[in-house]
VEXLOVEX-838706 format. One record per residue (C-alpha): chain; x, y, z; residue in three letters. Coordinates in pm, 1 decimal. Each point is the difference from the previous one (the first is absolute). Example, Ala and Ser with C-alpha at 12.3 -4.5 7.8 and 13.67 -1.06 7.14 Angstrom:
> cadena  east  north  up  residuo
> A  1230.0  -450.0  780.0  ala;
> A  137.0  344.0  -66.0  ser;
# end
This chain:
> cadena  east  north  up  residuo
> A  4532.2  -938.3  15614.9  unk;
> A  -196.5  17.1  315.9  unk;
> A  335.1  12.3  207.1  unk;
> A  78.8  281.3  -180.5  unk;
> A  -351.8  182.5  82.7  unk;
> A  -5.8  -117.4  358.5  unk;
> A  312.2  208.8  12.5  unk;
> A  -99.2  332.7  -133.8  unk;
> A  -404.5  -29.9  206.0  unk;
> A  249.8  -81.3  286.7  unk;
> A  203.1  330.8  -37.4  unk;
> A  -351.4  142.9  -38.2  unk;
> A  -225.4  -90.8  271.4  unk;
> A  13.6  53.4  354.6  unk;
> A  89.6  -433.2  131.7  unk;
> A  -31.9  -109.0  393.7  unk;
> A  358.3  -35.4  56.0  unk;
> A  -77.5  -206.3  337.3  unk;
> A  181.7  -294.5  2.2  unk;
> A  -248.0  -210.6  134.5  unk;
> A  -302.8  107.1  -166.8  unk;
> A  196.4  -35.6  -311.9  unk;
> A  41.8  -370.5  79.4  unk;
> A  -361.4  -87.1  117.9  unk;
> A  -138.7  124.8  -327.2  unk;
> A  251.2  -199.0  -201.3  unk;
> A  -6.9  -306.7  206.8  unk;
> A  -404.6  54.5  -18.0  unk;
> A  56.2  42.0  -384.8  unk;
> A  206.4  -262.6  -91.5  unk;
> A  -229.4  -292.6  202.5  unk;
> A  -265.0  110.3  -303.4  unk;
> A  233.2  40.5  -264.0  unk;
> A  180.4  -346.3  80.4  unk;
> A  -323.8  -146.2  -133.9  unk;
> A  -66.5  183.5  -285.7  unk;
> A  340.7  13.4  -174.4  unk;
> A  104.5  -246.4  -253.1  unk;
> A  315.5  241.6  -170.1  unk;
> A  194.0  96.5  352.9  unk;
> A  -77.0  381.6  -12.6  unk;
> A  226.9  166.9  221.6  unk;
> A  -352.3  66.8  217.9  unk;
> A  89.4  393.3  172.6  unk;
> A  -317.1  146.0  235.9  unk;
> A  45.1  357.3  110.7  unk;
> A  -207.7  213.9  191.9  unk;
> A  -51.0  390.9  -127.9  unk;
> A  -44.0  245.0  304.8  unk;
> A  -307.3  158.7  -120.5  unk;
> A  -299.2  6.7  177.3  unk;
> A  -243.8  -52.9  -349.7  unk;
> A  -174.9  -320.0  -44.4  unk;
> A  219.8  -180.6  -299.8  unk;
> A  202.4  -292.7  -101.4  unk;
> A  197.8  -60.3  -334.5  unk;
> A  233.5  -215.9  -155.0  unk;
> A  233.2  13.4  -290.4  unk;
> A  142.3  -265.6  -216.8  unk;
> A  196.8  -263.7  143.0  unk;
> A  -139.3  -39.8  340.8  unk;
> A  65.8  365.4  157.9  unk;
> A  -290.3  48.1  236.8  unk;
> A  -111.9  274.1  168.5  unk;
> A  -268.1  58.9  271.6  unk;
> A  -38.2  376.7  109.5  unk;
> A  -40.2  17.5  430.6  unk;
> A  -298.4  144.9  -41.1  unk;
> A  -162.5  -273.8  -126.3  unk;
> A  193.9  -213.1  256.1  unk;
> A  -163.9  197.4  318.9  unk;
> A  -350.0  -41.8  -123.1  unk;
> A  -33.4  -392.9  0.6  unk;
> A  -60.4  -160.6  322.8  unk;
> A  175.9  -350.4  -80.3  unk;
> A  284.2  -166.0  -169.3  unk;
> A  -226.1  -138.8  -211.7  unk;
> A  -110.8  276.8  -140.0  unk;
> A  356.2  148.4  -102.7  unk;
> A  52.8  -284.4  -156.0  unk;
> A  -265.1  -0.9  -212.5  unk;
> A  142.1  313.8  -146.6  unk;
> A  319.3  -165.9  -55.4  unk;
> A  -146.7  -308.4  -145.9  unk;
> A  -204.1  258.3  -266.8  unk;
> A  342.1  161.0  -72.6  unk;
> A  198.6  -368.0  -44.3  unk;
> A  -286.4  -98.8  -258.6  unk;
> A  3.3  334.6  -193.1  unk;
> A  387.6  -112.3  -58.1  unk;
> A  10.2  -340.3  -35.7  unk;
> A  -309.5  36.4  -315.3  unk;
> A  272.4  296.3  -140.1  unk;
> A  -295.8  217.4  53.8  unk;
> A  234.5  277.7  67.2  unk;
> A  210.7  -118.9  -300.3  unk;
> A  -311.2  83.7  -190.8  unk;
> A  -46.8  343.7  98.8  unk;
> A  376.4  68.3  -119.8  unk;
> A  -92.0  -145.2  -352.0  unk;
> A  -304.0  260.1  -31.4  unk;
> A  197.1  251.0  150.0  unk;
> A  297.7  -46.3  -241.5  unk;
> A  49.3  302.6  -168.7  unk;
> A  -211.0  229.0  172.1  unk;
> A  350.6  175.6  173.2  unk;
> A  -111.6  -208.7  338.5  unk;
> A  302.5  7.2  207.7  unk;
> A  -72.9  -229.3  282.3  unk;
> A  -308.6  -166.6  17.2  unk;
> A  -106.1  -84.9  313.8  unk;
> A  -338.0  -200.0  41.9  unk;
> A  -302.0  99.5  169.3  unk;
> A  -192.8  -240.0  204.5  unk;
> A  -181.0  89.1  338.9  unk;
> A  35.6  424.0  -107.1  unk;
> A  37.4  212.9  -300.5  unk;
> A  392.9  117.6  77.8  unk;
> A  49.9  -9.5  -375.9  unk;
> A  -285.2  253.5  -43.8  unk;
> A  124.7  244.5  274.7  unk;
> A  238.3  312.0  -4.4  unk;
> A  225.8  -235.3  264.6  unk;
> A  -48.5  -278.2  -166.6  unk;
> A  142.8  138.4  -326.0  unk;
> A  314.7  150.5  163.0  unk;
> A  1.8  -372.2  175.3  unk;
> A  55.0  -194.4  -299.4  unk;
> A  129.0  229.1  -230.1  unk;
> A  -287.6  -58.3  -234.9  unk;
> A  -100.7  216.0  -312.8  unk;
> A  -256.3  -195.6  -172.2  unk;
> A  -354.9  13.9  53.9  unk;
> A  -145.7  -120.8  303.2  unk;
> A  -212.8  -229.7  -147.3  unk;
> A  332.5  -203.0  -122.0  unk;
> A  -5.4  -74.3  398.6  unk;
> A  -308.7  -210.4  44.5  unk;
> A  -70.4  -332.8  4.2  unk;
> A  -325.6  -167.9  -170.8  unk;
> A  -288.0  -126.1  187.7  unk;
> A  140.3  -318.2  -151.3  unk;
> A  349.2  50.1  130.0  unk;
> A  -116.5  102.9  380.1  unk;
> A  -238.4  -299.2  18.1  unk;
> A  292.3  -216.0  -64.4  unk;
> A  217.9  150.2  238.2  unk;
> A  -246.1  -27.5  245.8  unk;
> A  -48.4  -408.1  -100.8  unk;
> A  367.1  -11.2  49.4  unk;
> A  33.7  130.8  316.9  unk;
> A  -248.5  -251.2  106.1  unk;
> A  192.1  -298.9  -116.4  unk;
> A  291.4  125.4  137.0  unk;
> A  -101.5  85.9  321.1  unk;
> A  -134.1  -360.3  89.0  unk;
> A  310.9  -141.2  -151.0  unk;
> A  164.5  215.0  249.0  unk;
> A  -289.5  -123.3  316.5  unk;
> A  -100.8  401.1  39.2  unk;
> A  -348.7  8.9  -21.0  unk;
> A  -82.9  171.4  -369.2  unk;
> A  -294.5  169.9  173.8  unk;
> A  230.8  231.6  98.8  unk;
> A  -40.4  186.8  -410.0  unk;
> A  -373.9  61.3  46.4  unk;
> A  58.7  143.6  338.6  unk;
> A  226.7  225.6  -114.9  unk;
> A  -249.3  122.9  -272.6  unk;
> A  -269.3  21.7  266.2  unk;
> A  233.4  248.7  234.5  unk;
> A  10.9  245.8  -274.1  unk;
> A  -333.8  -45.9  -77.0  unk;
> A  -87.5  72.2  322.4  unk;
> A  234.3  318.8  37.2  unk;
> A  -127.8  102.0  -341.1  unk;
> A  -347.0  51.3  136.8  unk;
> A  134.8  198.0  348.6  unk;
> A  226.7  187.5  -220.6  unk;
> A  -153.6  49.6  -367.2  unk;
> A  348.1  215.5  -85.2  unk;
> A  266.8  -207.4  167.1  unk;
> A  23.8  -304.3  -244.8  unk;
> A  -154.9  221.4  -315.0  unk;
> A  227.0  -27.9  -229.2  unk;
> A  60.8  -376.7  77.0  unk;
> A  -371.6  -94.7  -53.3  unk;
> A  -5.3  207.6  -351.4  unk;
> A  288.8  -245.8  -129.4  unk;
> A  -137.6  -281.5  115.5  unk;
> A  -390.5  31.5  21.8  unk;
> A  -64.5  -386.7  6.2  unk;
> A  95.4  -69.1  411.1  unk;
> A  -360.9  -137.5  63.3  unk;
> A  -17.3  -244.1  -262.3  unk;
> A  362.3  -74.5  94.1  unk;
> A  -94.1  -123.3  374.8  unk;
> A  -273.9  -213.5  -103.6  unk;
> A  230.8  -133.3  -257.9  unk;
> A  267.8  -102.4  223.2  unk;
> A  -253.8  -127.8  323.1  unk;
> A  -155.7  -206.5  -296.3  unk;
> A  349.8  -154.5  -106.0  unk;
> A  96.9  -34.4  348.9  unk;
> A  -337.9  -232.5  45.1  unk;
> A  58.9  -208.6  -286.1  unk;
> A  361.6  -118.0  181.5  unk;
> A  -2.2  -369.6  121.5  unk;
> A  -21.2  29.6  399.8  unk;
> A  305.8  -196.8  31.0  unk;
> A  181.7  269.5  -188.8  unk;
> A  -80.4  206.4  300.6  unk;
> A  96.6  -178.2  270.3  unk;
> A  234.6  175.0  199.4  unk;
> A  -4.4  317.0  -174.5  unk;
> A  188.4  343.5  184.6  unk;
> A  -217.2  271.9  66.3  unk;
> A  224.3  223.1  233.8  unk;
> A  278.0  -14.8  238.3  unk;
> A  162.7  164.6  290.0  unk;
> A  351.0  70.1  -260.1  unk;
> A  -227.1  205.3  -209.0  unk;
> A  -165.2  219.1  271.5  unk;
> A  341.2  38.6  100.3  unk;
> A  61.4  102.2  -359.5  unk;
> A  -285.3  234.5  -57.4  unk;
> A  76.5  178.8  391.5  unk;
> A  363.4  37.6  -97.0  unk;
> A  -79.9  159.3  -345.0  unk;
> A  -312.5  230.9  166.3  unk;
> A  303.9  116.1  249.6  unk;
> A  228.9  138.7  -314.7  unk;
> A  -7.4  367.9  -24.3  unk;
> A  -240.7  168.9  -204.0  unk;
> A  48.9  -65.6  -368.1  unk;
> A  220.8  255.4  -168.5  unk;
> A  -166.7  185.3  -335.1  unk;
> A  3.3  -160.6  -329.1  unk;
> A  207.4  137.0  -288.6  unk;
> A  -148.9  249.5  -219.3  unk;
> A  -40.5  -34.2  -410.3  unk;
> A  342.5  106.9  -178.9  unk;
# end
């Protein structure tokens, strides 16, 4: 099932196509996934060339990470963080979830909603093909603050350092307050980021110190990474609703 709607956001969305770029963030991907996964998901990590701030995942272990999002952290650890958020939303069937509710309510492809509200948007609709309601697209508090404990366990399993996911938060927070418009819709989907960085720093401080020994915070491959993907040319339109 989430082959099959990998496919069609695939034939949707604008992807990087760079060859190399295409295997950092799967090689970046997998080293979080490998300790998450008990069922041997066929673990897929895509980037969408599209400026907006966003990162979903579908069934399966289809994740996707929009290079917008990508250009504003300053550190591997903080892109991983995002992909450690998207690995837990799948591997608790959170996004399995929101295809139950949505059953019925003529939603064609439901694509989930995590760091930006592309289910709510006119782009995001024509993205994932979806007709029901936009509030079929988001996750409870419940959901997000287990993603977000997820992403944490993973990311030490992995030795990145899981400070990395309240970073992340703090970024946007940041550019939220120099640019009240820029992230607006984001912040109206998910109005709980605050909470959400003190949750995380507090999780993060109840870790054993051994546990942390060692951890990654950044590395040369991934400035590489983030220069090579800044260097792209501008990113083409997205589609409009059909």
């Amino acid at each position: 099932m989430g082959a099959d709607y990998s496919a069609q956001i695939n034939a949707e969305i604008p992807l990087v196509r760079d060859a190399e770029l295409v295997r950092y963030i799967n090689v970046l991907g997998d080293s979080i996934a490998r300790t998450a996964d008990t069922q041997n998901r066929n673990w897929q990590f895509f980037i969408v060339d599209n400026m907006d701030v966003n990162a979903f995942a579908v069934p399966g272990g289809y994740i996707y990470i929009n290079r917008g999002l990508i250009q504003r952290a300053q550190n591997m650890a903080q892109v991983a963080g995002v992909l450690g958020h998207e690995i837990g939303h799948v591997t608790r069937r959170h996004s399995v979830k929101q295809m139950q509710k949505a059953q019925g309510a003529n939603a064609g492809i439901l694509g989930l909603c995590v760091f930006t509200s592309i289910c709510n948007s006119d782009a995001g609709q024509a993205v994932v093909g979806l007709g029901a309601n936009a509030a079929m697209a988001s996750f409870s508090r419940s959901d997000e603050d287990e993603a977000d404990s997820e992403g944490v366990v993973y990311m030490v399993r992995a030795k990145i350092d899981p400070n990395g996911i309240p970073e992340m938060f703090e970024i946007l927070l940041s550019e939220r307050t120099r640019q009240p418009d820029a992230l607006e819709a984001w912040f109206r989907t998910h109005p709980l980021e605050e909470s959400r960085i003190s949750a995380a720093r507090s999780r993060i401080a109840r870790l054993p110190a051994a546990s942390m020994a060692g951890v990654t915070k950044d590395s040369p491959n991934f400035q590489a990474f983030k220069r090579r993907l800044a260097a792209l040319p501008p990113s083409p339109p997205m589609p409009t609703p059909r």
